[in-house]
C-alpha positions, 0 to 999 in steps of 0.5 A: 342424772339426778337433779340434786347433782351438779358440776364442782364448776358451777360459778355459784357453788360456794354460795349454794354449798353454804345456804345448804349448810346453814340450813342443817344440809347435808352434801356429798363432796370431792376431795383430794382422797375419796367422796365425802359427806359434810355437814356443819358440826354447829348443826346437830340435826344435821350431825345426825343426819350423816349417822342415818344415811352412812347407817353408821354406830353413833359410837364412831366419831367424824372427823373435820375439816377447815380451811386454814392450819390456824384453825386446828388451833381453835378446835384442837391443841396441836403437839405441833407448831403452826410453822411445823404443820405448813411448811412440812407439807403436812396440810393441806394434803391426803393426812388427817391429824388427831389432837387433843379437842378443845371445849370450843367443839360442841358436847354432842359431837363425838360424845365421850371422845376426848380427840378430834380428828382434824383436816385440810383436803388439799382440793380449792372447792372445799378449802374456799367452802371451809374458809368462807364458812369459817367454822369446822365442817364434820366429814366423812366417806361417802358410802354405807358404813362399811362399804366400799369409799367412793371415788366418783359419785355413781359409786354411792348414787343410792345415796343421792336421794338422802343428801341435799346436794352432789357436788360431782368432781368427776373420777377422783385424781387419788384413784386410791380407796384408802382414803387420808392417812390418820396419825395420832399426835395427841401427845408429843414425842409419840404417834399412832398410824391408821390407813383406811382400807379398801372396804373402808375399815380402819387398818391399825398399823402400830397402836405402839408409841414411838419408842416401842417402835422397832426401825423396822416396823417403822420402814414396812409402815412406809411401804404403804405410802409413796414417796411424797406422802411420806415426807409430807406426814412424817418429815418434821415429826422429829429427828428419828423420823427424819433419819428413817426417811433419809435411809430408805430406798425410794423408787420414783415413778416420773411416768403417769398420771403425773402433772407438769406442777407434780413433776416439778415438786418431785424435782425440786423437793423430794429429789434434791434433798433425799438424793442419797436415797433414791435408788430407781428412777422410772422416766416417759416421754410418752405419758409426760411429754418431754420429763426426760430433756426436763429431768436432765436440765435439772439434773445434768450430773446425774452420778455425782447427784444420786450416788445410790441410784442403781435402776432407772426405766426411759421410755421413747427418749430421743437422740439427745435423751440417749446421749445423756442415759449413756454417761450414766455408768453406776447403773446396773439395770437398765430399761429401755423402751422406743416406740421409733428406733431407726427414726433416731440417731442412737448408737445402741452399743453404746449402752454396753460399754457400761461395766456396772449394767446387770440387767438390761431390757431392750424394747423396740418396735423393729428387729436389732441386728447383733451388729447393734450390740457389744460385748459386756462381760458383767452382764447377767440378765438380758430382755429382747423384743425382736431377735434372730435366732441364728445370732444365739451363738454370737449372744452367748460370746458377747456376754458370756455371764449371761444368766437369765435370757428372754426374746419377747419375739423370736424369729429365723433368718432365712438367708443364713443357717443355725452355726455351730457354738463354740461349746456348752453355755454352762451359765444360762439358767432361765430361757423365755422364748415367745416364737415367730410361727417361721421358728420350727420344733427343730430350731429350739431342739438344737438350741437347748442341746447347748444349755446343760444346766437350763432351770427354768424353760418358757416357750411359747409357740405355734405349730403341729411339730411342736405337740410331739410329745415323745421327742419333747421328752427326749430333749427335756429328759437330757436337762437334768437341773430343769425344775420350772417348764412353762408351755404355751403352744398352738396349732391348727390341726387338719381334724380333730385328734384327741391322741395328741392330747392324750399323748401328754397324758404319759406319767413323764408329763405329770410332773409338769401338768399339762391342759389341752384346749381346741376351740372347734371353729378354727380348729386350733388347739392351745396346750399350756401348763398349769398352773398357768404361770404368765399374766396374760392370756388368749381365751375364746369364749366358746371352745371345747376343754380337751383337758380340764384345767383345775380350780385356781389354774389362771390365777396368775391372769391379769390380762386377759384377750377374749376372741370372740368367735361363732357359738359352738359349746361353752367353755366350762365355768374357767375363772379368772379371779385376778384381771384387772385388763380385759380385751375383747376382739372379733376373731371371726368375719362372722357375726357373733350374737353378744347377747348373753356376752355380758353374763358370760362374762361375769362368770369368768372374771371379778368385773369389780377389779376390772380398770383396763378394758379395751373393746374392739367389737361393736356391742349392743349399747344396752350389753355396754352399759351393763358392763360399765355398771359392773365396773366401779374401778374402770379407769381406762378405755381404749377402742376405735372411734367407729365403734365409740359411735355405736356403744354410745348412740353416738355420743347420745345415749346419757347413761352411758356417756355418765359412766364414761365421764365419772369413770374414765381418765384414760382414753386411747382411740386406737382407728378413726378420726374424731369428727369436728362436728363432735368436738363439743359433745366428745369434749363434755363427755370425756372433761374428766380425762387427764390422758387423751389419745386421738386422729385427726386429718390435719393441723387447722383441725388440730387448732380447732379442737385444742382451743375446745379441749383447752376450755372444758377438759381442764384436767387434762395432762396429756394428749397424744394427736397422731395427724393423718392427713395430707398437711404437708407442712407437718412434716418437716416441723419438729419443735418442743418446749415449755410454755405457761407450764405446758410442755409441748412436743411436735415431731413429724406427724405426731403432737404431744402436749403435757401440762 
């Protein structure tokens, strides 16, 4: 690390920050959006200085930043009232203004422009610097001009060396490269809208004035912006404004990274007064502790509030939770996930009696017997995790409008028999099947023999019996309206037979395109078509391509599942442009040699887009860090603790543990229990996390390290801590609340905290 670069904790920094400043200093700065530079705008050697190392055109001017909205006054001639620039939300906040300058600013900052750029970051550090300061700071991205913004510092660490000081605020909340919002407000009654884009050049999204302005355009602009932000820029413009923004339809995410303090500003400001327009509502007991029982306290009526709110998505709710989704009836789509469903007392079939629900998604970690469903007649499009298919028959007469039917998880009950159906079912018209390997060729032949008037077809299963290529088309020839055939199948032969490949080579299957892997060291072939049309994928690196897949064919791809098993030839040149989740996994007991895992790598995926990595194979540290590097984006890790040791030296190598504490604001520890020996060095290396999953053996330990987490990893909002040892003391104790605006929950073995 360099020695320019220090902690935005650090007990003198604002007396450093200002010597710095004062003697024509530049520093890198956090804020609420994006990495900054900053220097004084009294200071025009250091003005310059900022030019020099962005490489930017002194053509383009700076925008600046001070502490208090009465400043804007001083430097600018607001079209806005001082009331009308604080209580809207306006500022401080990820918006920055653009007024007519006044003569106070200096002639040599931005020369020949007559407006100002003017903003408040909503971040403590630079708010405290601009009022002790009191004069503007100019400001702007911290990278070379043109280049990629930066949201942690070893994005822009080649600039290190050119700046004065670094101050390193960790991976930035915003997780967005756009940077603040511009409007224009120079001349009253009108405005412009500029977004920075992702390779930080200036998107004009209307150079129009406001009366030019179609609703329309107006409507897509706020496409771009969440819910917050657009009530915080644009609510008190003026009154056309406030009536777009009060018909639009708002889908709020209550679920991730969410603080408590955010959560309660949703509920108390952008719920309440724009109730009318909220159309969905996505709620987590699994990120934000407890926002459910919260959500409900603040709105117990919740037709009579949100009269248009049509969708909403309820991640693990508990029995109390339920009961409240229940009284619900205007829904018609409905979410449901739950990771316990039988350690609760919710009668599922209650869900049903709804008579608006359309859509309804059920995931659950357990099979739901046909018992715990009830007829429906509204009810068009139905998602299953875990369903027998010996039911199909009882489904259909449940809900005979059923239009689209998806099973996550098919499977055979073995102690009954596939029944008859009472007749064709005319209304189904797109089938998703992910089977069981217990669901034989057979058992979807009969299936389909019912559906007539099937458009789209996915099936993804494992077996011989299901590469017959002539008996496929005699069952695909008889559904005439069939337009869309999505096939993912594997098998494992006894020997390699390229006759079964070349058996989809027929002029039938044209039509469909079918490609034809088998990966030589466990035998397995792996058909499916293309283009490949789901977003996850099961890859080995090493296979042999039967049938060559064309350019483009996994674009859909965004989750990727490397195995990774003994060499035997590579695969050729497969790309996946577009995954942002990659997983890798040992698929064999033998030992691979990941040598050159890293450069193979970088020819199958676009490492810059990469956010979710989750590695459960003990690379190399060297092949790791190489990885981390590639990796700009990287916000989320997941892996075992004993595999954490070896990536990182255990928690020694510095390199690599700085990548992981600029990057990371997600970890999940999947196996293995964190040591209390490593409890101070785990917490300074991952004081950036805002979500922590861990092991621990018992409460006393629990104790021991929330009062360290507490202490150093202040952006933390929650944390998930599964006990696994024998405090039996745990078991019976079950309790949740909300204590100094942290909410906490204990059930059984399982600790949830969210602040």
């Amino acid at each position: 690390m360099s020695s320019n670069v220090t902690s935005v904790n650090e007990s003198d920094l604002i007396d450093r920050c200002m010597t710095i400043l004062k003697h024509d200093g530049v520093l890198a700065v956090p804020t609420d959006t994006i990495y900054g530079l900053a220097a004084l705008v009294s200071s025009e050697k250091a003005v310059r200085r900022i030019y020099e190392i962005k490489g930017r055109l002194f053509t383009k001017p700076l925008a600046i930043s001070v502490g208090n909205v009465e400043d804007l006054f001083t430097w600018s001639k607001p079209t806005l009232s001082s009331k009308q620039l604080s209580d809207g939300n306006l500022l401080p906040g990820p918006v920055t203004l653009m007024f007519e300058r006044q003569l106070a600013l200096p002639s040599y900052f931005n020369p020949n422009v007559n407006n100002v750029a003017i903003r408040i970051p909503n971040h403590q550090m630079m708010i405290e610097l601009a009022r002790r300061l009191d004069e503007p700071i100019a400001l702007t991205s911290a990278n070379i001009s043109n280049g990629p913004s930066s949201v942690s510092i070893d994005e822009f660490q080649s600039l290190w060396s050119q700046v004065d000081l670094v101050i390193d605020g960790g991976v930035l909340a915003s997780n967005d490269r756009r940077g603040s919002t511009i409007v224009d407000l120079c001349e009253k009654g009108y405005f412009h809208i500029q977004r920075q884009g992702i390779n930080c050049e200036r998107i004009i999204m209307s150079l129009s004035k406001l009366e030019s302005l179609a609703n329309e355009t107006i409507l897509e602009i706020f496409d771009y912006l969440r819910p917050i932000d657009i009530i915080r820029a644009f609510e008190l413009l003026n009154e056309r404004f406030q009536i777009l923004i009060i018909q639009r339809s708002y889908h709020v995410n209550l679920s991730m990274n969410l603080s408590l303090n955010d959560f309660n500003e949703y509920c108390s400001i952008i719920l309440p007064n724009y109730c009318s327009s909220i159309h969905s509502i996505y709620l987590s007991n699994s990120e934000t502790c407890g926002c459910m029982s919260l959500f409900f306290q603040r709105f117990p009526h919740v037709e009579a509030i949100f009269p248009n709110l049509r969708t909403m998505i309820f991640i693990d709710p508990n029995d109390n939770d339920y009961s409240q989704i229940i009284k619900i009836k205007q829904l018609t789509t409905v979410h449901l996930k739950f990771s316990q469903v039988y350690e609760q007392k919710i009668h599922l079939a209650a869900l049903f009696d709804n008579p608006n629900l359309q859509t309804c998604i059920l995931s659950y970690d357990d099979l739901l017997p046909i018992q715990k469903f009830r007829s429906n007649s509204s009810l068009k499009r139905l998602v299953l995790d875990n369903f027998y298919i010996n039911d199909f028959h009882l489904l259909f007469y449940l809900y005979p409008s059923l239009e689209h039917l998806a099973i996550n998880r098919l499977l055979v009950n073995f102690h009954g028999y596939l029944p008859p159906f009472n007749g064709p079912v005319r209304t189904l018209h797109t089938l998703k099947l992910n089977c069981a390997y217990t669901v034989q060729f057979d058992y979807i032949m009969y299936l389909l023999s019912f559906l007539p008037n099937l458009v789209r077809f996915t099936l993804i299963a494992i077996g011989m019996d299901f590469f017959n290529a002539e008996q496929w088309i005699q069952i695909l020839s008889s559904l005439e309206q069939l337009r869309s055939l999505v096939f993912d199948l594997k098998a494992v032969p006894e020997m390699f037979d390229n006759k079964l490949a070349s058996s989809f080579l027929t002029p039938y299957w044209h039509r469909w395109r079918i490609a034809v892997d088998y990966s030589e060291d466990n035998r397995k072939y792996h058909l499916f078509t293309i283009p490949y049309h789901r977003i996850s994928f099961i890859s080995t690196i090493y296979s042999v391509s039967t049938i060559e897949a064309p350019p483009h064919t996994f674009d859909s791809v965004t989750h990727l599942y490397l195995k990774m098993n003994t060499p035997v030839q590579m695969c050729s040149n497969r790309k996946y442009p577009n995954v942002y989740a990659l997983q890798i996994y040992q698929n064999t007991i033998i030992t691979v040699d990941y040598t050159n895992l890293f450069s193979r790598l970088c020819t199958m995926i676009d490492t810059n887009k990469l956010v979710h990595l989750e590695l459960f194979v003990s690379l190399p540290p060297s092949i790791f860090l190489a990885l981390l590097k590639s990796t700009p984006c990287l916000r989320y890790f997941k892996t075992d603790y004993e595999i954490l040791m070896i990536l990182t030296d255990n928690l020694q190598n510095d390199d690599i543990c700085s990548e992981l504490h600029n990057k990371l604001n997600k970890l999940v520890i999947r196996q293995g229990v964190l040591p209390l020996a490593d409890k101070d060095r785990f917490a300074q290396i991952f004081s950036n996390l805002k979500y922590l999953q861990i092991h621990l053996y018992t409460v006393y330990e629990l104790r021991l390290l929330l009062w360290t987490f507490m202490k150093i990893m202040f952006q933390l909002q929650t944390l998930h801590v599964r006990l696994i040892g024998t405090d039996a003391s745990i078991d019976s104790l079950q309790w949740q609340g909300v204590i100094n605006n942290i909410s906490y929950e204990i059930a059984k073995r399982h600790i949830q905290i969210w602040k």
